[in-house]
Each structure stands twice: as structure tokens, then as C-alpha cells.
C-alpha positions as CSV (number, residue, x, y, z in Angstrom):
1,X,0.0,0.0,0.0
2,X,2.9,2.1,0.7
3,X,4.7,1.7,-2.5
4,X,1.1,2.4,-4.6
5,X,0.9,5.7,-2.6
6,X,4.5,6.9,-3.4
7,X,3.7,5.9,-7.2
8,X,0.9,7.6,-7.0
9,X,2.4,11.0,-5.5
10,X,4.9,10.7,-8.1
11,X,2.5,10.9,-10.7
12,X,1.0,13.8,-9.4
13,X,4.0,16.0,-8.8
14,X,5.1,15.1,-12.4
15,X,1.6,15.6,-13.9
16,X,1.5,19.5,-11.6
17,X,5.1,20.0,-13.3
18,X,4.2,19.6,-16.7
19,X,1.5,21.8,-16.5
20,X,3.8,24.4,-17.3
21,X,5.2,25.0,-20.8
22,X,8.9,25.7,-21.6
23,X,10.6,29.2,-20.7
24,X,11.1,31.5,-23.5
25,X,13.4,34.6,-23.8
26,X,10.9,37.6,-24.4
27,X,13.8,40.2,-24.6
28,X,17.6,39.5,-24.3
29,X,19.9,42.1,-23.5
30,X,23.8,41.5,-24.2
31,X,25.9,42.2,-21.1
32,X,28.5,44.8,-21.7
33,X,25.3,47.1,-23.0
34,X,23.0,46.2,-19.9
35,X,26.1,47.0,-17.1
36,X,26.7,50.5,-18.5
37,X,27.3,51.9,-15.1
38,X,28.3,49.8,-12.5
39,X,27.8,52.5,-9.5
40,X,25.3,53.2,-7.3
41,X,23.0,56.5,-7.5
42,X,23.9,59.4,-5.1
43,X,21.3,59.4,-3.4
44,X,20.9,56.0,-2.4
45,X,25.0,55.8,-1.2
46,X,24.2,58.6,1.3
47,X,27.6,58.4,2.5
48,X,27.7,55.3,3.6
49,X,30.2,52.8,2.5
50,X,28.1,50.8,0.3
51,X,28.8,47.7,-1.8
52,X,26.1,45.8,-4.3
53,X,26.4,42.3,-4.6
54,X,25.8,40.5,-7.4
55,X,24.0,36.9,-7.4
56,X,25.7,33.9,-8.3
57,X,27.2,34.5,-11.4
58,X,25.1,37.5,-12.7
59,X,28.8,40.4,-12.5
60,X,30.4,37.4,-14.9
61,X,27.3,36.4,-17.0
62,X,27.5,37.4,-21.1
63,X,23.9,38.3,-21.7
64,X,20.7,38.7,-19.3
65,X,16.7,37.9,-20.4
66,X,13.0,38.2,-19.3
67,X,11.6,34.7,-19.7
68,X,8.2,34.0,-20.3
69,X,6.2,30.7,-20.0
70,X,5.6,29.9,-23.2
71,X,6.7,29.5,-26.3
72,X,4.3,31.5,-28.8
73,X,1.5,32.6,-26.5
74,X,2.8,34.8,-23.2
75,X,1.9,32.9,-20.3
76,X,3.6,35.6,-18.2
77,X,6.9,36.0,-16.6
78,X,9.3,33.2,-15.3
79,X,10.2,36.0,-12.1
80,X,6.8,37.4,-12.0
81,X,2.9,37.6,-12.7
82,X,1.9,35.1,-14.7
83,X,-1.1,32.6,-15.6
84,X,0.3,29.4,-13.0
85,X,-0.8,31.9,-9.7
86,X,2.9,32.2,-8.7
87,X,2.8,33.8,-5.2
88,X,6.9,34.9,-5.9
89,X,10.5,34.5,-6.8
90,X,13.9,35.0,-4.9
91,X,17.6,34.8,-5.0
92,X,19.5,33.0,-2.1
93,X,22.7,34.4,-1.4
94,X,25.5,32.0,1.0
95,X,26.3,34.5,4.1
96,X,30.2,33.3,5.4
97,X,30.0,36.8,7.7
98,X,26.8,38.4,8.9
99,X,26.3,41.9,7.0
100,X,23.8,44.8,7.0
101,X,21.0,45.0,4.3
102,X,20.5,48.6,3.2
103,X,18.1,47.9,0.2
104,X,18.2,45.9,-3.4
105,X,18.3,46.4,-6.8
106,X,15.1,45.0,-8.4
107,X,15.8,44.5,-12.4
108,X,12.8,44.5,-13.7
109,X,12.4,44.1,-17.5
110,X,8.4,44.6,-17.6
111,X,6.4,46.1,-15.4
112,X,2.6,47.6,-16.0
113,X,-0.5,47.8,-13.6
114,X,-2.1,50.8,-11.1
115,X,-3.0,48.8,-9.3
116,X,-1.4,46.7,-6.2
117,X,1.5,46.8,-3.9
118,X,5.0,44.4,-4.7
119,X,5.9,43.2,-1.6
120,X,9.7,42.8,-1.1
121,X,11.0,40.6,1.3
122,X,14.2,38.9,3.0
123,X,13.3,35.6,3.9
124,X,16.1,33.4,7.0
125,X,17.2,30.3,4.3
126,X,18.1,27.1,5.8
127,X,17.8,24.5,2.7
128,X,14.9,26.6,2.1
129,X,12.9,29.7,2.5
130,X,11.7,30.1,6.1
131,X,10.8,33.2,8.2
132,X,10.5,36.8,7.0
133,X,13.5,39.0,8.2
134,X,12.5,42.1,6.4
135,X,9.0,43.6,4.3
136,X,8.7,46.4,2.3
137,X,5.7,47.7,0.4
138,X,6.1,49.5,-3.3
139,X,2.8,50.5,-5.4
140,X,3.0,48.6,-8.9
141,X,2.5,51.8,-10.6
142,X,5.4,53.3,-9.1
143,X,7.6,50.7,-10.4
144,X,9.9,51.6,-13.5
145,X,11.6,48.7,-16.0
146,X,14.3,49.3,-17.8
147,X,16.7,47.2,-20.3
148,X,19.6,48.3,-18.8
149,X,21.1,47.5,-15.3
150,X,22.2,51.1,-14.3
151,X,20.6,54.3,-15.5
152,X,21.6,55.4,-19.5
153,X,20.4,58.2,-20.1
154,X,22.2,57.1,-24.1
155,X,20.6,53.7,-24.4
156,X,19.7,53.1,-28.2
157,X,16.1,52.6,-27.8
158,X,15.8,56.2,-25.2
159,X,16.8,57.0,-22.3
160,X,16.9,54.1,-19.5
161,X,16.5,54.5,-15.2
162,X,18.2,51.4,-14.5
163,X,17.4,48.8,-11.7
164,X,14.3,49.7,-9.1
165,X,15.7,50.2,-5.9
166,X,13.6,49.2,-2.8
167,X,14.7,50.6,0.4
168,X,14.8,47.9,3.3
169,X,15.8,50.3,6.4
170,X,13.2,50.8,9.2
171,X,12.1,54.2,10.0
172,X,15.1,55.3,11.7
173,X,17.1,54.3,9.2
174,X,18.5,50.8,10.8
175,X,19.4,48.3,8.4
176,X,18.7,44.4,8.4
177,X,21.4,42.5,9.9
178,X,21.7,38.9,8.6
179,X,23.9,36.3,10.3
180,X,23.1,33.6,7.9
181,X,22.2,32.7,4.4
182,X,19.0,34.4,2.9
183,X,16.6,34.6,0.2
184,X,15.7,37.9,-1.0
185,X,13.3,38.5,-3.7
186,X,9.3,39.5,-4.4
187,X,5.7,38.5,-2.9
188,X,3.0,39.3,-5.9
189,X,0.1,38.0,-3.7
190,X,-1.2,41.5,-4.1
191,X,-1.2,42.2,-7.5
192,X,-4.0,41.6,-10.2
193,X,-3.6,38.3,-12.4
194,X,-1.4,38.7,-15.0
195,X,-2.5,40.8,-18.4
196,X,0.2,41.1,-21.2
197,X,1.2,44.8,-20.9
198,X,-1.8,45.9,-18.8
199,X,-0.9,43.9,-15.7
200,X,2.1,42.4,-15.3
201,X,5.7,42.7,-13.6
202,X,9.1,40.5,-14.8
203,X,12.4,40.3,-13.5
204,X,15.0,39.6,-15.7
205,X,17.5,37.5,-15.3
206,X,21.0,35.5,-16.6
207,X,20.4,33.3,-19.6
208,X,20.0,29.6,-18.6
209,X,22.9,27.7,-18.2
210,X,24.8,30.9,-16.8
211,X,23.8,30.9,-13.1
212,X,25.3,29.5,-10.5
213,X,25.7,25.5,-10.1
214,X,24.2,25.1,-6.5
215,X,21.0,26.7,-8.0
216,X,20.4,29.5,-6.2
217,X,16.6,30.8,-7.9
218,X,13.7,29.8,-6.3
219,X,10.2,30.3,-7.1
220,X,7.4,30.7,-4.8
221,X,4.3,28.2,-6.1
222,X,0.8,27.4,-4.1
223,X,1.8,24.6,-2.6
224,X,5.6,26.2,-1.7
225,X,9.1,26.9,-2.5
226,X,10.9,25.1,-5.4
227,X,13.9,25.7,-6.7
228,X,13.7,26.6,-10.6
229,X,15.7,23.9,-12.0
230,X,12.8,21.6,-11.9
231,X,11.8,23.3,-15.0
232,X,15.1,24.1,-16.7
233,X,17.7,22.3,-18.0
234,X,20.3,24.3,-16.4
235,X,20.6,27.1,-13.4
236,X,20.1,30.8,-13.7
237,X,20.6,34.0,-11.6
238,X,17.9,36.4,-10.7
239,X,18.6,40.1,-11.0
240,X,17.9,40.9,-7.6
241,X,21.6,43.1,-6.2
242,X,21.4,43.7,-2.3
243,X,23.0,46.8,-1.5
244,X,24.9,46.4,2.2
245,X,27.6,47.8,4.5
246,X,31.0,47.5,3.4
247,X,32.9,46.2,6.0
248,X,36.9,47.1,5.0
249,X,39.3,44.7,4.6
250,X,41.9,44.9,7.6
251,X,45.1,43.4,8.1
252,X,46.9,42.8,11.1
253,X,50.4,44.9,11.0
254,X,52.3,44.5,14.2
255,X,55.0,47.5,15.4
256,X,58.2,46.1,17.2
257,X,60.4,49.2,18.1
258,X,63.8,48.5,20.2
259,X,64.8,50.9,22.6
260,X,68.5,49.6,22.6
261,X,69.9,52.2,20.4
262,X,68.2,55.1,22.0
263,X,69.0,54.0,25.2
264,X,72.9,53.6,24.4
265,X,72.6,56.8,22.9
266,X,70.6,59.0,25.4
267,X,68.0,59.7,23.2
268,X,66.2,57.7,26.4
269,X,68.8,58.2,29.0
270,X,66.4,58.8,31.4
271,X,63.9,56.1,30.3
272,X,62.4,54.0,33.5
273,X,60.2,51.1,31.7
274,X,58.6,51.5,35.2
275,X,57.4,55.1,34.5
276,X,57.3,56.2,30.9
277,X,55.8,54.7,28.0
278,X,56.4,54.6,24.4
279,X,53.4,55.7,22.0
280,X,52.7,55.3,18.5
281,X,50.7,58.3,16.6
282,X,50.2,58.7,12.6
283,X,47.6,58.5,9.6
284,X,46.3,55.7,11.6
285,X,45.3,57.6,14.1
286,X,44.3,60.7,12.3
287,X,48.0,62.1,13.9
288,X,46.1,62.3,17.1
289,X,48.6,63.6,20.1
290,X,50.4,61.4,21.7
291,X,48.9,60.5,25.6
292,X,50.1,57.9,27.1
293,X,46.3,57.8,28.6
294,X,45.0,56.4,25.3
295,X,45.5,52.5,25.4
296,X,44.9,52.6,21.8
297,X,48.8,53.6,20.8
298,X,50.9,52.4,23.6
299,X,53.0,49.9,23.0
300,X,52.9,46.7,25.5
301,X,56.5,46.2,26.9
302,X,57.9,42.4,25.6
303,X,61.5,41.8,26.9
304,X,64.5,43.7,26.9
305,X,64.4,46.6,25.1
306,X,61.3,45.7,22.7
307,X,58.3,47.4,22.7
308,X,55.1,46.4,20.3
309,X,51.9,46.7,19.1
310,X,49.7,45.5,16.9
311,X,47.0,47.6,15.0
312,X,44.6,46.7,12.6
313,X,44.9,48.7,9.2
314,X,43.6,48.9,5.7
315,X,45.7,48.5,2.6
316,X,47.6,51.6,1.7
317,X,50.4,53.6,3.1
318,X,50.9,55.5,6.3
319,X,52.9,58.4,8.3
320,X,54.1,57.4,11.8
321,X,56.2,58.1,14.4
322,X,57.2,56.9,17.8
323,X,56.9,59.3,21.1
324,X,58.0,58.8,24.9
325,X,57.0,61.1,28.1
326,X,60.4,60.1,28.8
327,X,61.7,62.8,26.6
328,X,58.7,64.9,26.8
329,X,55.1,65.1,26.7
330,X,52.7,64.8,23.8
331,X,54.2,66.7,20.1
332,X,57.4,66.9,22.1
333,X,58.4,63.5,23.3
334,X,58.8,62.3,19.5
335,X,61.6,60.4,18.9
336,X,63.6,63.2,17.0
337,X,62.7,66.8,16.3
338,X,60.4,68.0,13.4
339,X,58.2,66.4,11.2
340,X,60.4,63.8,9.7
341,X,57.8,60.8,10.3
342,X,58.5,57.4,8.8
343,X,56.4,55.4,6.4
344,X,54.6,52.2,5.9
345,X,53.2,50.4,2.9
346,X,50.5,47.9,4.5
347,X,49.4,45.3,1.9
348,X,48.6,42.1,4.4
349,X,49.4,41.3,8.0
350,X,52.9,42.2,8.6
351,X,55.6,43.2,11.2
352,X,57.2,46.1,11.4
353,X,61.1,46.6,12.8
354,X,62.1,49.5,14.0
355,X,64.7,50.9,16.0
356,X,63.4,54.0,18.0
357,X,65.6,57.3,17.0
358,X,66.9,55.3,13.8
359,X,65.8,54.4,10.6
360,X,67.1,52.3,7.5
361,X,67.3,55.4,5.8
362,X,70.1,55.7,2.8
363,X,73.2,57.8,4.3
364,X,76.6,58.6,3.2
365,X,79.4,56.9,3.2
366,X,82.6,57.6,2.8
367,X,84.9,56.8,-0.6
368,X,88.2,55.2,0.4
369,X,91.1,55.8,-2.1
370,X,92.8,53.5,-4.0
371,X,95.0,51.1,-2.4
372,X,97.0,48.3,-3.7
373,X,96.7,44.8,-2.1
374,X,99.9,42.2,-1.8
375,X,98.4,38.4,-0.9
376,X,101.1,35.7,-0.5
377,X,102.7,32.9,-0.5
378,X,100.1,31.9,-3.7
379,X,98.9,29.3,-3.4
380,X,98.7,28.4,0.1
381,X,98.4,25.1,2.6
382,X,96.8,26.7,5.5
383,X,98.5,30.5,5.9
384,X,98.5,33.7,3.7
385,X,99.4,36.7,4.4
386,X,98.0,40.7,3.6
């Protein structure tokens, strides 16, 4: 009895699936002239460090589409309104770090109605689409499609605005933080049945065959999620760009300074490692004063004569130099006069060796004159002499 049922549900689930005709390309739009601008708008960056990312393989895909059901008759949109009563679509995206979710590009390739809200979501993914994280609600009418990804104002066919953006923060302007994977994409529950051009909404997408291989587009059907190769022979990529934080890219640098040099020279005769302290101030500080009050740039004392520290920078290059309230306080304890500062080139965790009151600057040396050498007995057993 067991077995008939399972043959039976089989049946079922195949007979539901084949309901559905094959996906056809209504419009297909050849990468390099759909990515015309890859930046964000002004007004959405606000400042904030921003990054978009892309889904799957969507930045390294060579052409994008809006699929249809159907191959001669519109059945409606793969990603959108169409005859089958989809409820929705989304994108998962893998989360290795938890990040903030400002908003999301929405590239939509057709859109037409008055009527209705899109609801956009962020759904917790965990195998598959589970709780809502995040809602936002946009009038259809106030959506705009557009062939290209980012606005051209010089597109051949006039003037396009690019991706719809959909704003995500809550009213004070917090962001949703996401520790693990999601799915982000589009609840059409509220809009009218689908109507070629009258009502209707369609997100493009990469070609098939182009998205990623763990299949990361899933479409929301009556009786649940699914992901969409069921129906296709290979994966694609829904455009659908979250725009979040972007969290820079540190690298550990550590600063050993030795004291030795300084201290046989009495540029720190006085030094008690009891009393004073030895402070590090530059660009990585915003060449704040010296204190040795602020944890932040004193140097922990190792053994001997070696001081360190280890700070956490961003790639590029700083100014620096070491100070003491052994010589002085603040601007004036610095390990010579003036501002001669040293430099460092920061391109991945590192140490730094320094000597404190002495760097590996070039310097003269002197030019000896000529002299003429005599070496003998030649050859030799074991003795020559110069």
C-alpha cells in the first residue's frame, strides 16, 4: 500500500510540473550594453560605504533575459505575474560573515498595472525559504523597468533609469542585519492576475545555463518553494543586487620598536620602563597627540628593550612616528625633532622593525682611495698573508 501511494504521488508531482510549458526569452539584453554603469545612485550611497552584490554568477554572466512561459502565447513572466498563480521569486545568497542590508536592486524588465502593492522581502534560508526578516511595500504603478542595469540616459532605444531600488531600512534608518544565508526576492500575492502589458511585472534574469551551479533561484508556487531547476535544463541567476555595508578589509600589522639604540645613545637616558611609555601616533590615528592615557597607541613592553603593538589597518600607506614622556610630553616627546615621520606600505598582516631614533634610511658613506693589495705565499696550505 505504501509503495502504490509513493507511485501515485509521483504521478502527481510530475503531472502539476508539466503543466507548465517551456521558458522562452521575451527580450535578451547582451551584457556589456546592460552593465553600462556599474555604480550606485547618489542618493541611495548617502555616505555610507556601500557595496552591491551580485548573485551567483550574474557580474560574470555574457547576456541577461526576461523569460516568459511559453513558447508562442505569453503565459507571463518566469520571475513574476503570470497565468500558474505564482505567489513569488527570490535569489539565495551564502552569508560566510553576517552583514547589513540597506536595500536591493530590483531589475525589472516589464512592469505595468495601477493597481497593487509588490511586496519585497528577506526571507532566513536554511535549505529553504523560512521566516520573514524584512517587508517592504512599493505600489506597482510606481515601479519603472528598464533594459539596462544602471541608468543610461544614451541607451539606443531612449533614455533608461536602470534597476528599481527598494529601500529595506526601518524608520530610523537601521538596516537588516543577517547572520546567515537568505533569500531575497518578491511577494506578488497583491497584485492583479497577469494581463500582457496591462498587468504584469518581470524580473530579468541571466540566460540559462549561466547561473550558479548550486542553483540558487527559487520560485514561490501554491503549494511552496521550489527551486527553478525543476523546470530548466540548467541554473540561472535572478537580478535581484542587495546593496549592504561594506565592512573594509583589515590586516593585522604589528609594530616592534627597540629601545636599545636610544637608550645607548641617550635619546632615552632617562627612560624607567617602570614610569614612561612609548606611544605610536600617525595617519592611523588621524595624527592624534600622543597620551600615554590612550590605550589605543601604547606599546605593550615584551622583553628587553622591545616594545610592540599590533594595530589593525587597511591596505595603503601611512605616516608614523614613535613618542616617549620620557623625553617629553605629547608633540614633544617624539623620537627626534620636526616632522620627519616614517612610512609604511600595508598590503597584508605584517611586522614592522624598528629601532626608535633610527631608521634604515640611505646615508653617506665615505669613498676610500685607492690602495694596492699584496696576498702571499700563492697558493697556500693553511697560511697567507696581507
Amino acid at each position: 500500500m505504501r509503495q502504490l501511494f509513493t507511485i501515485i504521488m509521483i504521478l502527481l508531482v510530475s503531472f502539476a510540473y508539466a503543466q507548465r510549458t517551456a521558458p522562452a526569452a521575451q527580450n535578451t539584453f547582451d551584457a556589456e550594453q546592460a552593465r553600462v554603469r556599474v555604480d550606485l545612485k547618489e542618493d541611495i550611497q548617502n555616505e555610507l560605504d556601500l557595496d552591491t552584490l551580485y548573485p551567483g554568477n550574474f557580474f560574470d554572466a555574457p547576456g541577461y533575459t526576461n523569460y516568459i512561459w511559453g513558447q508562442v502565447e505569453s503565459e507571463g513572466f518566469f520571475f513574476g505575474t503570470n497565468d500558474y498563480g505564482d505567489h513569488g521569486y527570490g535569489q539565495h545568497f551564502p552569508v560566510s560573515a553576517p552583514h547589513e542590508i540597506y536595500g536591493a536592486f530590483y531589475w525589472f524588465g516589464a512592469a505595468a498595472g495601477t493597481t497593487g502593492n509588490v511586496k519585497f522581502k528577506i526571507w532566513e534560508f536554511d535549505g529553504e525559504p523560512g521566516d520573514v526578516l524584512a517587508e517592504t511595500e512599493v505600489p506597482l504603478a510606481d515601479i519603472e523597468s528598464s533594459w539596462t542595469l544602471w541608468p543610461d540616459p544614451d541607451y539606443e532605444d531612449g533614455p533608461q533609469p536602470g534597476a528599481f531600488f527598494v529601500d529595506f531600512t526601518d524608520e530610523d534608518g537601521n538596516p537588516v542585519i543577517v547572520s546567515g544565508d537568505y533569500l531575497i526576492g518578491v511577494d506578488i500575492t497583491d497584485l492583479d492576475p497577469f494581463d500582457e502589458d496591462v498587468n504584469e511585472l518581470g524580473n530579468i534574469s541571466t540566460e540559462i545555463g549561466e547561473g550558479h551551479p548550486d542553483d540558487l533561484a527559487w520560485i514561490w508556487e501554491a503549494d511552496g518553494w521550489i527551486q527553478v531547476s525543476v523546470y530548466l535544463d540548467g541554473a540561472l541567476d535572478i537580478g535581484i543586487l542587495p546593496v549592504v555595508y561594506k565592512e573594509a578589509v583589515t590586516y593585522e600589522v604589528t609594530f616592534h620598536v627597540d629601545l636599545s639604540l636610544a637608550i645607548d645613545n641617550e635619546v632615552l637616558e632617562d627612560f624607567d620602563p617602570e614610569e614612561h611609555h612609548i606611544m605610536i601616533t600617525g595617519e592611523m590615528f588621524d595624527w592624534t597627540e600622543p597620551d600615554p592615557d590612550n590605550e589605543d597607541m601604547v606599546l605593550e613592553h615584551l622583553e628587553g628593550d622591545t616594545y610592540a603593538i599590533t594595530l589593525h589597518l587597511e591596505e595603503g600607506a601611512y605616516e608614523y612616528k614613535y613618542f616617549s614622556d620620557a623625553i617629553d610630553d605629547g608633540w614633544d616627546g617624539g623620537e627626534w625633532p620636526g616632522g620627519d615621520d616614517r612610512m609604511v606600505e600595508v598590503t597584508g598582516d605584517m611586522t614592522v622593525e624598528d629601532y626608535f631614533g633610527f631608521t634604515d634610511d640611505e646615508v653617506d658613506t665615505p669613498l676610500l682611495d685607492d690602495i694596492t693589495l699584496n696576498i702571499f705565499p700563492n697558493p697556500a696550505s693553511d697560511v697567507f698573508y696581507i
